[in-house]
C-alpha positions as CSV (number, residue, x, y, z in Angstrom):
1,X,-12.8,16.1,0.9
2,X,-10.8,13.1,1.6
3,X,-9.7,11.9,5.2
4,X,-6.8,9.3,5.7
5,X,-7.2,7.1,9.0
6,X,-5.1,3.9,10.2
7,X,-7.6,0.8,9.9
8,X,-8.6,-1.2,13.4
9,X,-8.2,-4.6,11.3
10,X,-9.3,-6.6,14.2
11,X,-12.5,-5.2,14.3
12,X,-15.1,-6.9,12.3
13,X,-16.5,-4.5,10.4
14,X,-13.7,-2.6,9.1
15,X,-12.3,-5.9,7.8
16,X,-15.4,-6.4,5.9
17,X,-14.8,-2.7,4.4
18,X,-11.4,-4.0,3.4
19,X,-12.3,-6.9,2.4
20,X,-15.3,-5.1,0.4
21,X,-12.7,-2.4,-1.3
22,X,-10.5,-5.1,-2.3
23,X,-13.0,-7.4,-4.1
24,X,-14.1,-3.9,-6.0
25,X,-10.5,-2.7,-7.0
26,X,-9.1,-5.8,-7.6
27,X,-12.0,-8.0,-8.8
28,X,-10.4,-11.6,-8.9
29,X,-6.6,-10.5,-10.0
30,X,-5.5,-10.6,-6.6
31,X,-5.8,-12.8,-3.4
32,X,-7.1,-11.1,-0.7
33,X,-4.8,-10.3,1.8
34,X,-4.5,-11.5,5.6
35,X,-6.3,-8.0,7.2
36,X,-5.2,-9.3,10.4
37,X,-1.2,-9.2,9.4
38,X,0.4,-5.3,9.0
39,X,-1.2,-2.0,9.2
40,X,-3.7,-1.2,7.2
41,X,-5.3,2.4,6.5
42,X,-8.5,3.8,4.6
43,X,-9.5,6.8,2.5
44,X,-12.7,8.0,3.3
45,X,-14.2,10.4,0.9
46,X,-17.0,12.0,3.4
47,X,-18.2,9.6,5.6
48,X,-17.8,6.8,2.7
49,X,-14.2,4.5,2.1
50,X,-13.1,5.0,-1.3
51,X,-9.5,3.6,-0.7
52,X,-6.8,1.1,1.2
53,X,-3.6,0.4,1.6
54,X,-1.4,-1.8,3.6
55,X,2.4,-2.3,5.0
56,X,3.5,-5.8,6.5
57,X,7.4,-6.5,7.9
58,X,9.4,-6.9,5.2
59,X,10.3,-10.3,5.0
60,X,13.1,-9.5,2.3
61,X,14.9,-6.3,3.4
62,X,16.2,-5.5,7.0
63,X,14.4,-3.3,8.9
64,X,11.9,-2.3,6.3
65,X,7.7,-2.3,5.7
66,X,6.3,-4.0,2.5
67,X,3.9,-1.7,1.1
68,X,1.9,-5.0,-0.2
69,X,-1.4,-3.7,-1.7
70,X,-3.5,-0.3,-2.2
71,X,-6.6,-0.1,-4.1
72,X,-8.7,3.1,-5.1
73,X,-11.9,3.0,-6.4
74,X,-12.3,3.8,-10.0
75,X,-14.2,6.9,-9.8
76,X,-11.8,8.6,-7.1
77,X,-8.8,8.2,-9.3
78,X,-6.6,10.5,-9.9
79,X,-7.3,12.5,-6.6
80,X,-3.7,11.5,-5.1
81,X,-5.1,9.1,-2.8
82,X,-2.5,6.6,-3.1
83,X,0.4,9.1,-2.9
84,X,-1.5,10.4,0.4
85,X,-1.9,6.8,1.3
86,X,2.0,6.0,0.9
87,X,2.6,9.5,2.8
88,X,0.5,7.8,5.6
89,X,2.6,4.5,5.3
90,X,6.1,6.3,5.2
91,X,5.3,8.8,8.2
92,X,4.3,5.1,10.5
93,X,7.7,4.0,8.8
94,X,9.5,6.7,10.2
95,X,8.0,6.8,13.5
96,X,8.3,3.4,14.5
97,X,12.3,3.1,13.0
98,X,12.0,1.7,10.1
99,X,15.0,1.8,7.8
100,X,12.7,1.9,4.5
101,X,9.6,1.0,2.5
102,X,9.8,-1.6,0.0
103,X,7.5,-2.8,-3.0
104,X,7.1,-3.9,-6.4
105,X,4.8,-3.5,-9.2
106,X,4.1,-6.0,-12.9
107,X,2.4,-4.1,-15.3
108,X,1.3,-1.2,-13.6
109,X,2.5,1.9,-14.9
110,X,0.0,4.2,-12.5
111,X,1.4,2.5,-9.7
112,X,5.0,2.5,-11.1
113,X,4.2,6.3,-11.5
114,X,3.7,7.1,-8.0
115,X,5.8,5.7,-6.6
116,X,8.5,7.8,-9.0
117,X,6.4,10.7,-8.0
118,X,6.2,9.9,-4.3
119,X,10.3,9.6,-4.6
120,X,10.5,6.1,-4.5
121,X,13.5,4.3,-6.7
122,X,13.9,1.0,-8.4
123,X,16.1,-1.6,-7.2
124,X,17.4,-5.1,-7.0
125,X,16.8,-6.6,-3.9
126,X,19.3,-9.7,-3.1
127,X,16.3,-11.9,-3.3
128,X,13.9,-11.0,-5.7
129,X,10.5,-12.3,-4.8
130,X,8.1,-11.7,-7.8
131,X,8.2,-12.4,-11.4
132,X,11.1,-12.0,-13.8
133,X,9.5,-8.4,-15.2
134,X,8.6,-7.4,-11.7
135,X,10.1,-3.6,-10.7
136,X,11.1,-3.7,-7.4
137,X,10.8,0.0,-5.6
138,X,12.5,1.4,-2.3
139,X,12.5,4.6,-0.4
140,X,15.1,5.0,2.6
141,X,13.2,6.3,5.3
142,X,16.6,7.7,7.5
């Protein structure tokens, strides 16, 4: 069984766990990410974190969250966890009056995936902020 919770990435520890799940799902690929910016949440599978994901402010589109970064564990792939993360992100979205969710994925067709499957659609922001091959994903939250 798998449990989605928001992250308390102030506190100490549950930074470390962050930290700790990054360093595992993206080895050195990826800079680690500023725990203290955004929201973060975790997937616990029993009493263990298996997964994370994170929203900042948009710093590109109006109104909108960055979903900048989710990582699952190898061996709890292909359980749904980052659709139910995303889930998580878009209800917070919602809540709080966001507009929509953006992101953007290079060389990631599992990611690219979900977030076809999570109803996401690509786009061409005004700015684009990544590499030239990046896809660039939104979902209107209103």
């Amino acid at each position: 069984m798998y449990r989605i919770r928001i992250a308390d990435a102030d506190d100490e520890e549950t930074a470390e766990t962050l930290g700790d799940l990054h360093r595992l799902t993206f080895f050195d690929c990826a800079a680690m990410p500023q725990f203290e910016l955004g929201t973060w949440w975790l997937a616990y599978h029993n009493d263990d974190p298996v997964a994370f994901a994170g929203v900042l402010t948009s710093t590109y589109a109006r109104n909108s969250g960055y979903f900048s970064r989710v990582g699952v564990l190898r061996r709890h792939w292909g359980r749904g966890l980052q659709l139910r993360l995303m889930r998580a992100i878009e209800v917070r979205g919602r809540r709080i009056g966001r507009d929509s969710i953006v992101s953007d994925t290079t060389d990631n067709p599992v990611s690219a995936n979900n977030f076809i499957q999570a109803g996401y659609r690509l786009y061409e922001p005004e700015v684009p902020w990544a590499w030239s091959h990046t896809l660039y994903w939104r979902k209107r939250l209103r």
